[in-house]
PAPAPA-112092 format. One line per field, with one value per residue (C-alpha): x, y, z. Coordinates in nm, 2 decimals, decimal comma, padded with zeros to 4 digits. Layout:
<nodes>
east	[X_...]
north	[Y_...]
up	[Z_...]
</nodes>
This chain:
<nodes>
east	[20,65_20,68_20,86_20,58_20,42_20,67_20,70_20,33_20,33_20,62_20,48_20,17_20,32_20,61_20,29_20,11_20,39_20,55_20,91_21,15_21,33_21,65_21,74_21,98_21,72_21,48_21,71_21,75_21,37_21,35_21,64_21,44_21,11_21,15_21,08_20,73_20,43_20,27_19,94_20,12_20,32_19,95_19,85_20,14_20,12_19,79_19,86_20,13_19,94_19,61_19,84_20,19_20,15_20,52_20,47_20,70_20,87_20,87_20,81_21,07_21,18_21,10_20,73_20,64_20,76_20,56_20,25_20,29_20,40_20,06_19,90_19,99_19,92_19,57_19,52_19,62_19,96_20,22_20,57_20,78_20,90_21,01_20,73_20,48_20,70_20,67_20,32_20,31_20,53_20,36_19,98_19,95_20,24_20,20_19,86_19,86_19,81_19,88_19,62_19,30_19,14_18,86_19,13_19,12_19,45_19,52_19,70_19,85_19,76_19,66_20,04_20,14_19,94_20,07_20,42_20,36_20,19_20,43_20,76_20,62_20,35_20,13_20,07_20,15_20,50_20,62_20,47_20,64_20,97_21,23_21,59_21,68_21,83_21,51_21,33_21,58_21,63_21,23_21,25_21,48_21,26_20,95_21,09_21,30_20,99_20,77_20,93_21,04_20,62_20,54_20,78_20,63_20,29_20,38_20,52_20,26_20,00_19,70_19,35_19,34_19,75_19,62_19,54_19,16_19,06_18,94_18,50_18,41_18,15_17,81_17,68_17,36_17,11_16,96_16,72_16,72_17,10_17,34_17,57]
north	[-08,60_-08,27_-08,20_-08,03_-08,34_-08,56_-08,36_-08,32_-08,74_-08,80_-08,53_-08,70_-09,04_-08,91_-08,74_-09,07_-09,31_-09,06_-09,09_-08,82_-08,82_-08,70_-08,46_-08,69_-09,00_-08,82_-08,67_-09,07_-09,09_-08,81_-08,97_-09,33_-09,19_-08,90_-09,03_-09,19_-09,00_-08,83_-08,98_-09,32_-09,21_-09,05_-09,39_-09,53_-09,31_-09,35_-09,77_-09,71_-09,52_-09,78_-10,12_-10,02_-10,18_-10,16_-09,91_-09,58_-09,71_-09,58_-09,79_-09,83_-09,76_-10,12_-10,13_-09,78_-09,88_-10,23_-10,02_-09,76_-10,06_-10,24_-09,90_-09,87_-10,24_-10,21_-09,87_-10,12_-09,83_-10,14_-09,89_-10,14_-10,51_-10,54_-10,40_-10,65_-10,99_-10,82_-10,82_-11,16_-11,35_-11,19_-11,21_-11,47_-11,74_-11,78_-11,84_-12,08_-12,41_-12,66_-12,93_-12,68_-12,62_-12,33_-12,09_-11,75_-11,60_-11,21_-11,06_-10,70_-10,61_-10,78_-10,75_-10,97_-11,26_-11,21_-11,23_-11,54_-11,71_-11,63_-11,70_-11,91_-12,14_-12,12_-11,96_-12,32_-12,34_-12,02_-12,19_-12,48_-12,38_-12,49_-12,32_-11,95_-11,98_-12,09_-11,83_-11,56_-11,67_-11,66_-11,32_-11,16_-11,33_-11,21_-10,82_-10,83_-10,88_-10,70_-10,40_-10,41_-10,52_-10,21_-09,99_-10,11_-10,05_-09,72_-09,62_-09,71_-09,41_-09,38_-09,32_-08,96_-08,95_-09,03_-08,78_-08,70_-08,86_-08,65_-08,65_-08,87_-08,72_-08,90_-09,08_-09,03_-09,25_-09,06_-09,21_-09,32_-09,30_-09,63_-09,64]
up	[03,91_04,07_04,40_04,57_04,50_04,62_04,96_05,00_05,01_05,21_05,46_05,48_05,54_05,81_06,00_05,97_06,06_06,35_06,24_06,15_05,79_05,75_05,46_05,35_05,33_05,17_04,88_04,83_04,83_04,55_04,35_04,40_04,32_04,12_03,81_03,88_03,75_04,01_04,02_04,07_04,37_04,52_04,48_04,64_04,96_05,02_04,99_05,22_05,46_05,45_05,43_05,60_05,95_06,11_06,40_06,37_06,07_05,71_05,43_05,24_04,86_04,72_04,89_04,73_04,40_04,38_04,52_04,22_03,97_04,12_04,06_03,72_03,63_03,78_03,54_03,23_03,25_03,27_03,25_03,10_03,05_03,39_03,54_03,38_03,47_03,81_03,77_03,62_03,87_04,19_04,08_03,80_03,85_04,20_04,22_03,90_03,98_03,70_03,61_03,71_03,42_03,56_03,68_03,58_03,47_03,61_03,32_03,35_03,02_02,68_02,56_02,85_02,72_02,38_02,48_02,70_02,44_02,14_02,36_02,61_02,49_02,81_03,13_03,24_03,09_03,28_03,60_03,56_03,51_03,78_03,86_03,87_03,52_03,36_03,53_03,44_03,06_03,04_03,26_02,95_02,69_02,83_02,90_02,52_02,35_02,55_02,49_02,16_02,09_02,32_02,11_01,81_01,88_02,04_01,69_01,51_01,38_01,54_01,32_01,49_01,31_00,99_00,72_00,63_00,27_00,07_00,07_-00,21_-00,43_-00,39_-00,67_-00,81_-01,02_-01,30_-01,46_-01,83_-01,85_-01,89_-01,60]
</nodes>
């Protein structure tokens, strides 16, 4: 993103909120935020500014990040591995409740359910697991191939990459001639 475009949102938000930022504080801001497209981080502000309800208190690094990273999941944009178990663990697992069958699962993207269902089984295995070392192992399972299936299919040509074949002439039926 820009800096002109990062100022312009954190000056909207510090005239919205009423606080004052320090330099120092918002240099960390930049440094936290810096790299997000700018489009997500418009998103973001504008979030923060409808949803952020602490009185004279600005939202902090962590809440703009999941409101871009919700952004960008909502856009079918998921940014990476992480981002999509994010995703997964706050808006799928957590309202999936084993044994009912007419739920409807919020995916971030058609990857996602790939990767669940080739290293997972089920939605229902990942909501089922128990300990922080399940979760975790599943967590590196999940992002490992995620990535490496997002880097794949990033690589891959596109049809507007491929090369034009050649026009093949027509062919014609003239009659009394063996074909």
């Amino acid at each position: 993103m820009e800096k002109k475009t990062f100022q312009i949102g954190m000056a909207k938000m510090i005239a919205a909120f009423g606080v004052e930022v320090q330099p120092v504080r918002s240099e960390v801001y930049w440094e936290a935020l810096g790299d997000l497209p700018g489009d997500l981080f418009i998103v973001a502000c504008k979030r923060a500014l409808a949803e952020w309800i602490t009185p004279f208190a600005f939202p902090p690094i962590a809440v703009l990040l999941r409101f871009a990273n919700d952004a960008a999941a909502q856009s079918g944009a998921i940014i990476d591995g992480d981002s999509a178990w994010a995703y997964l663990m706050r808006n799928t697992v957590r309202r999936f409740r084993p044994g009912v069958a007419d739920q409807i699962v919020d995916w971030p993207d058609p990857l996602s359910r790939q990767v669940i269902r080739d290293q997972l089984g089920t939605i229902y295995n990942l909501a089922t697991l128990e300990g922080e070392y399940a979760i975790d192992q599943a967590r590196r399972r999940f992002v490992k191939a995620y990535d490496s299936q997002r880097a794949t299919l990033a690589a891959q040509p596109t049809a507007a990459d491929a090369p034009a074949l050649p026009a093949r002439p027509a062919m014609r039926l003239v009659s009394g001639e063996n074909s």
